[in-house]
PyMOL commands that place a pseudoatom at each C-alpha (Angstrom):
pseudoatom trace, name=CA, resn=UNK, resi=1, chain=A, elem=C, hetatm=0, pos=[-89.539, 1.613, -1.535]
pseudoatom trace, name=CA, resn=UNK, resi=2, chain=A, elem=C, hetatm=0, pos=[-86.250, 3.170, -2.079]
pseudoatom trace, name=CA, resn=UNK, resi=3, chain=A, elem=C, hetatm=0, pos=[-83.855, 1.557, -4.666]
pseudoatom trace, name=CA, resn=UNK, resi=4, chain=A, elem=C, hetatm=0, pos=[-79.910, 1.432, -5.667]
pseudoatom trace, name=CA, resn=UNK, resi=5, chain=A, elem=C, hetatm=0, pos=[-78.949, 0.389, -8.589]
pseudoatom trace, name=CA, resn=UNK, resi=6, chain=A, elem=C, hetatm=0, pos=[-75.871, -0.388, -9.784]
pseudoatom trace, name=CA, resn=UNK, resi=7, chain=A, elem=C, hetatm=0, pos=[-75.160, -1.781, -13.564]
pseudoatom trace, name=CA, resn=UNK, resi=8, chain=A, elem=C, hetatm=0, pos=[-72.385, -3.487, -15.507]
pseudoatom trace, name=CA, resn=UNK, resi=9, chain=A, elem=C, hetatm=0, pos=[-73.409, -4.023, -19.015]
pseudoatom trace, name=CA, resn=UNK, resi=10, chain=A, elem=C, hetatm=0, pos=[-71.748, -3.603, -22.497]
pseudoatom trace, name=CA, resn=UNK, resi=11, chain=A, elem=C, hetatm=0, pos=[-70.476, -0.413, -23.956]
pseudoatom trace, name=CA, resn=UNK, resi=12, chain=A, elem=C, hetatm=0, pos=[-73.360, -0.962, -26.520]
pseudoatom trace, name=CA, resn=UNK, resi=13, chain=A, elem=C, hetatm=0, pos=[-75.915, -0.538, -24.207]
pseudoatom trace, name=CA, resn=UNK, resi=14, chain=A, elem=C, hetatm=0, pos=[-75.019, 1.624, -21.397]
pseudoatom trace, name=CA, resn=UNK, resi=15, chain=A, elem=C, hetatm=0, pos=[-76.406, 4.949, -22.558]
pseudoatom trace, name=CA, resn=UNK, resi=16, chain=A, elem=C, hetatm=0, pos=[-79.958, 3.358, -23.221]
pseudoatom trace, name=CA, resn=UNK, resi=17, chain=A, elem=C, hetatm=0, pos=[-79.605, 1.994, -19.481]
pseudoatom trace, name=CA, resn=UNK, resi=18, chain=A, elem=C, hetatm=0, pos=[-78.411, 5.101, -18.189]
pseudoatom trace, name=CA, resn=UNK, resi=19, chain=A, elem=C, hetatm=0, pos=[-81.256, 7.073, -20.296]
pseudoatom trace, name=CA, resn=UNK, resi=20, chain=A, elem=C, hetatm=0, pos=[-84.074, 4.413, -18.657]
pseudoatom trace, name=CA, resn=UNK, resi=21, chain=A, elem=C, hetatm=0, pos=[-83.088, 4.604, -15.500]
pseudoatom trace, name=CA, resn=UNK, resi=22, chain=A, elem=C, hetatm=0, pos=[-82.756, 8.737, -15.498]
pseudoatom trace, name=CA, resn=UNK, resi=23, chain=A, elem=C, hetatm=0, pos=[-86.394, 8.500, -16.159]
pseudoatom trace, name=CA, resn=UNK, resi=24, chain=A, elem=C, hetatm=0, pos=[-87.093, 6.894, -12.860]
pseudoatom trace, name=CA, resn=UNK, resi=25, chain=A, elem=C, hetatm=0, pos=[-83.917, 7.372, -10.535]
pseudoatom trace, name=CA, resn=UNK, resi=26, chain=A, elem=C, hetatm=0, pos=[-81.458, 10.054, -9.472]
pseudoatom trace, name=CA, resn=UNK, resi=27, chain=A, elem=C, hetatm=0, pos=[-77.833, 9.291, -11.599]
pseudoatom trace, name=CA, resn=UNK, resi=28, chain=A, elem=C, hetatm=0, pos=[-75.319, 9.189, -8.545]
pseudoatom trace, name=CA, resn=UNK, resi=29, chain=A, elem=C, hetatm=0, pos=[-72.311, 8.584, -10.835]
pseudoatom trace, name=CA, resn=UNK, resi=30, chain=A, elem=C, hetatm=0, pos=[-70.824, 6.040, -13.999]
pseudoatom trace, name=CA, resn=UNK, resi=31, chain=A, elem=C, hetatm=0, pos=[-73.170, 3.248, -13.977]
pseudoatom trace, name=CA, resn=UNK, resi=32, chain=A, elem=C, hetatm=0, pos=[-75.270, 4.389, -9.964]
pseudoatom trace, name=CA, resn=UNK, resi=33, chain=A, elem=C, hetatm=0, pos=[-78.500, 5.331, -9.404]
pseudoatom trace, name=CA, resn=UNK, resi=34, chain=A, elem=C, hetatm=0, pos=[-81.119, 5.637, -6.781]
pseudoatom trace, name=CA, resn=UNK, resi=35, chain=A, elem=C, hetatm=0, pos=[-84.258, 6.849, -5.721]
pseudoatom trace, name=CA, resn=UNK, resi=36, chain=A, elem=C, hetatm=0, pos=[-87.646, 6.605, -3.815]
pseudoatom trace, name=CA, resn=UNK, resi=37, chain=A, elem=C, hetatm=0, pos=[-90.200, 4.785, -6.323]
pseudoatom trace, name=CA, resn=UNK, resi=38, chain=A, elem=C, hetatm=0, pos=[-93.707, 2.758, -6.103]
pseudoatom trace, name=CA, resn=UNK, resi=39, chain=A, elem=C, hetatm=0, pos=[-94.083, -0.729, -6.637]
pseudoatom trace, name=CA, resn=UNK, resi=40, chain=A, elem=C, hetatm=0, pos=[-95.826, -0.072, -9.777]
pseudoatom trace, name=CA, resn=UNK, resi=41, chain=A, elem=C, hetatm=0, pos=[-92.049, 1.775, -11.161]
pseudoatom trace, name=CA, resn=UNK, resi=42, chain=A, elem=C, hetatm=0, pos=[-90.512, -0.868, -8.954]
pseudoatom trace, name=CA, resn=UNK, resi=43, chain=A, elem=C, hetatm=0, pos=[-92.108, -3.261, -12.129]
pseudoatom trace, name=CA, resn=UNK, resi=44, chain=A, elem=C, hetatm=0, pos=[-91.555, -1.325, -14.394]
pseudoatom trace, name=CA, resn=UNK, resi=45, chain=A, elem=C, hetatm=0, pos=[-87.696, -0.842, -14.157]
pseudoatom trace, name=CA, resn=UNK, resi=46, chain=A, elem=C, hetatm=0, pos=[-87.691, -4.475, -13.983]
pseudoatom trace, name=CA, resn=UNK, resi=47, chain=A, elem=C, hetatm=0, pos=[-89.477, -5.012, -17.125]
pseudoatom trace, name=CA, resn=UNK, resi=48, chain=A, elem=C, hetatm=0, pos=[-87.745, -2.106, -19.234]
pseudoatom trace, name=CA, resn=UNK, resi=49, chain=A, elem=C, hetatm=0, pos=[-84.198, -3.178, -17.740]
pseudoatom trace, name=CA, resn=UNK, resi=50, chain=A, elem=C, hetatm=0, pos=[-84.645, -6.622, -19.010]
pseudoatom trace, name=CA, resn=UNK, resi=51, chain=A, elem=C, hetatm=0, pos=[-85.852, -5.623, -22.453]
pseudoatom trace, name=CA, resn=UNK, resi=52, chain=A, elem=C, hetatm=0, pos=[-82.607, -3.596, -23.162]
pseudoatom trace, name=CA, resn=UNK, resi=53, chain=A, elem=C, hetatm=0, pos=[-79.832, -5.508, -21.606]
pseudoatom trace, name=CA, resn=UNK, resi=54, chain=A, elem=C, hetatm=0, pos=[-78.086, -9.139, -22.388]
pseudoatom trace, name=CA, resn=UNK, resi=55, chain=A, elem=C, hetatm=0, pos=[-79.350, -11.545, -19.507]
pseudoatom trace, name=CA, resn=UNK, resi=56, chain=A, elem=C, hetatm=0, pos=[-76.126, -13.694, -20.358]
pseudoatom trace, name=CA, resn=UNK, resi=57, chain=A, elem=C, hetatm=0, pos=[-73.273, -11.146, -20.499]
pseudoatom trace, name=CA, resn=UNK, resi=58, chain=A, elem=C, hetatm=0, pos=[-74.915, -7.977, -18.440]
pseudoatom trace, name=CA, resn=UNK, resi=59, chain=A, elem=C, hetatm=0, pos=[-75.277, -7.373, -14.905]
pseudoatom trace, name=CA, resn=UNK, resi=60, chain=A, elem=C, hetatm=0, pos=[-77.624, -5.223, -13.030]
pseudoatom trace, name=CA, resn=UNK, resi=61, chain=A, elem=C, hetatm=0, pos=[-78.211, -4.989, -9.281]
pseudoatom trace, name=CA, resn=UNK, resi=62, chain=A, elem=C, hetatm=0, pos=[-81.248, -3.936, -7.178]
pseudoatom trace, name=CA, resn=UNK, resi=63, chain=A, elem=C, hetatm=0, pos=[-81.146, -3.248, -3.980]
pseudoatom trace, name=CA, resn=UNK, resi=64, chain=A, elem=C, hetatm=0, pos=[-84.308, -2.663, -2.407]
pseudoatom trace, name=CA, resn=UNK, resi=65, chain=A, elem=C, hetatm=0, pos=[-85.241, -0.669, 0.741]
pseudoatom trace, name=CA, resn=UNK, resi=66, chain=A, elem=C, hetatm=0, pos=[-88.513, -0.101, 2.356]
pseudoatom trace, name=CA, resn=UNK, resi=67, chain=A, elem=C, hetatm=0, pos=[-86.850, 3.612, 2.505]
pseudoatom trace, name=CA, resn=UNK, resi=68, chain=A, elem=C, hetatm=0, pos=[-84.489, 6.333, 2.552]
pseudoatom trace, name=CA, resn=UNK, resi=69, chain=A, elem=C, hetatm=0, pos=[-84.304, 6.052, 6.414]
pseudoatom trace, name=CA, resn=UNK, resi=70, chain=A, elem=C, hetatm=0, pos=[-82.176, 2.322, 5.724]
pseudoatom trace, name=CA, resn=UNK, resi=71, chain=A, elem=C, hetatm=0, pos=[-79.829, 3.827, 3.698]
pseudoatom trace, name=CA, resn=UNK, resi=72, chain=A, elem=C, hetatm=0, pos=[-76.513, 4.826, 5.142]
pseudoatom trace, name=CA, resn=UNK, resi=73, chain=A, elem=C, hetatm=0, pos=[-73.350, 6.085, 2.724]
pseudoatom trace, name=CA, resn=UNK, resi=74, chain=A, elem=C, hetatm=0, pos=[-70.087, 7.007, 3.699]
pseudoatom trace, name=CA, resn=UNK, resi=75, chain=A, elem=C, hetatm=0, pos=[-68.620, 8.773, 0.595]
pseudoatom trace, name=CA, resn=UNK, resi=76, chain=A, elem=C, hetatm=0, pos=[-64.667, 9.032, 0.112]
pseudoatom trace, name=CA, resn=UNK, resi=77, chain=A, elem=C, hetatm=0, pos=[-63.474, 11.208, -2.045]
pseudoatom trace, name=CA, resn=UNK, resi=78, chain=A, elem=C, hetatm=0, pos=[-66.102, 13.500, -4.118]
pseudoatom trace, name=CA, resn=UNK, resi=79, chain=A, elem=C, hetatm=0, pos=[-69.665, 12.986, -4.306]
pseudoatom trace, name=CA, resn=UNK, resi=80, chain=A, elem=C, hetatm=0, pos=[-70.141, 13.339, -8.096]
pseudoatom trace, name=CA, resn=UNK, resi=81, chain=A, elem=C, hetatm=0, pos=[-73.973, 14.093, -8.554]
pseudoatom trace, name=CA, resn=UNK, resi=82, chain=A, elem=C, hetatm=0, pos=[-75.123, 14.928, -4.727]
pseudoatom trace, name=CA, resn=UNK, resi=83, chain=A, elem=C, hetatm=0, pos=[-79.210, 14.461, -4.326]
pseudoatom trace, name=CA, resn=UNK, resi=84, chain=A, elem=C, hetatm=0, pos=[-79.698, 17.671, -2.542]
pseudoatom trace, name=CA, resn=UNK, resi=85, chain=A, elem=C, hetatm=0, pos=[-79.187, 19.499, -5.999]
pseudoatom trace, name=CA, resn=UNK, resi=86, chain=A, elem=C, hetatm=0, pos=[-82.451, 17.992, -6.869]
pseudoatom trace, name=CA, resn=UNK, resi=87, chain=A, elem=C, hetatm=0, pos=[-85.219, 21.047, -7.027]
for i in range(1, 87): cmd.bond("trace and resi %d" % i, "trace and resi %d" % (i + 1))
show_as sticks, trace
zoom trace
């Protein structure tokens, strides 16, 4: 499945989300990533994700496709961290 993810969480806690998420996903830019993952990392993220942040003041969201293919993005302005640098 391929996954966005886009966070909102205190200043506190945003470089261990940003460091957890790196492990897993491609950083598109401040607080964006996304990626082509199983269902097993699909778990995972969920797990880890709700482990670091504050369920009552944080916000994370996940938006699942079955793949790449689904995804369309019209970009205004600079793409920050483009995924075709990826080796």
């Amino acid at each position: 499945m391929y996954l966005l993810v886009v966070y909102d969480v205190d200043v506190n806690r945003v470089n261990k989300v940003h460091k957890f998420l790196k492990t897993y996903l491609h950083w598109r830019q401040n607080s964006v990533f996304e990626g082509e993952i199983s269902r097993a990392q699909f778990n995972e993220i969920k797990s880890g994700l709700k482990e670091l942040i504050d369920e009552t003041s944080d916000s994370i969201l996940i938006y699942r496709l079955p793949n790449k293919n689904y995804l369309y993005i019209d970009i205004i302005g600079i793409e920050k961290n483009p995924i075709e640098f990826i080796i």
